[in-house]
N, C-alpha and C positions, 0 to 999 in steps of 0.2 A: 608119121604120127603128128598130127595136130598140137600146138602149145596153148593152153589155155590159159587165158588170161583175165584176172578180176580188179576190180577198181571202184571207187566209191568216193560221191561227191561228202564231203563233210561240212558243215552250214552250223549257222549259228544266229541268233538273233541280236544284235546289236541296237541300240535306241532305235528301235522299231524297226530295223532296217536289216534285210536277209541277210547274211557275208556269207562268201564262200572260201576255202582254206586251198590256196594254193602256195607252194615254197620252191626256190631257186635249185635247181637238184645241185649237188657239189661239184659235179663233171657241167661247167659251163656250154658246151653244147649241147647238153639233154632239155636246158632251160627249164619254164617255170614248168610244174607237174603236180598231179592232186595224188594221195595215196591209191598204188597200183602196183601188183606185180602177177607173178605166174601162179597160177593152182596147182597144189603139190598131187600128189597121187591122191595121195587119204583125205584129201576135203571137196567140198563143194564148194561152188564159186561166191557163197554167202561166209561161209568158213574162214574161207581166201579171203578177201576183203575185211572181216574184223582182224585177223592177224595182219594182214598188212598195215591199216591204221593204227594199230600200237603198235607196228615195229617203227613207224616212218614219223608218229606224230609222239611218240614217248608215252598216248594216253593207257592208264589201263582200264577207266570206269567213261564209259561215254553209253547215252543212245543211239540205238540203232532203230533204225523202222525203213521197211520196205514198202 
């Protein structure tokens, strides 16, 4: 059976300038990484991706758009 996995670029706009949010993962061999992990049973892969960004970024009010 397949593992699904979701992930999602998170951006921000900076004195005009696009950023994007990438952090050191703790296990220095995983290196740097944007929020990502696996789809549970019960969600979809849009699902997945807001809970992984407030598990990994601490937010719990942000935009989203697709």
């Amino acid at each position: 059976m397949p593992i699904k996995k979701a992930y999602g670029y998170v951006t921000r706009i900076n004195k005009g300038e696009t950023q994007v949010l990438v952090f050191q993962h703790p296990i220095a061999e995983a290196g740097i990484q944007i929020p990502k992990g696996t789809v549970k049973s019960q969600e979809d892969a849009y699902q997945a991706v807001i809970r992984e960004i407030k598990e990994e970024t601490g937010w719990k009010i942000f935009v989203s758009r697709i």
